[in-house]
C-alpha angles and dihedrals in degrees: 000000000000111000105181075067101053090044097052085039080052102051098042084057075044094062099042095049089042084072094072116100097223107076091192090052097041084057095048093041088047087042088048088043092052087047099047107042100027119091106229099251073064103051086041104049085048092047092052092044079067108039091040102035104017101243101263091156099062130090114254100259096043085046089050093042096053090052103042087045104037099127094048078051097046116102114232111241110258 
């Protein structure tokens, strides 16, 4: 898994979603994106990029959204 490419995939959802006007709903509906269109290997390399490494990468809201919404983001072990 390349993740200079999630992160930049991440941050470009990040920018659309940073428009709305609701920050809270900006996160949840990132949070929902990421969750939805993303393969798990995906959700889970990105997930461990911010537990492991802290995500400095990231934009702010992406940053904030896959923190506030780290357990609708996990993989279930298979």
């Amino acid at each position: 898994m390349n993740l200079q490419h999630l992160v930049k995939m991440a941050n470009q959802i990040g920018d659309f979603f940073s428009t709305m006007p609701d920050r809270a709903q900006a996160e949840k509906d990132l949070a929902a994106h990421i969750k939805r269109f993303w393969e798990p290997r995906m959700r889970r390399a990105l997930l461990e990029y911010v537990e492991q490494e802290g995500g400095s990468e990231l934009s702010e809201i992406v940053l904030a959204a896959v923190k506030a919404h780290t357990a609708d983001l996990q993989v279930a072990v298979q």
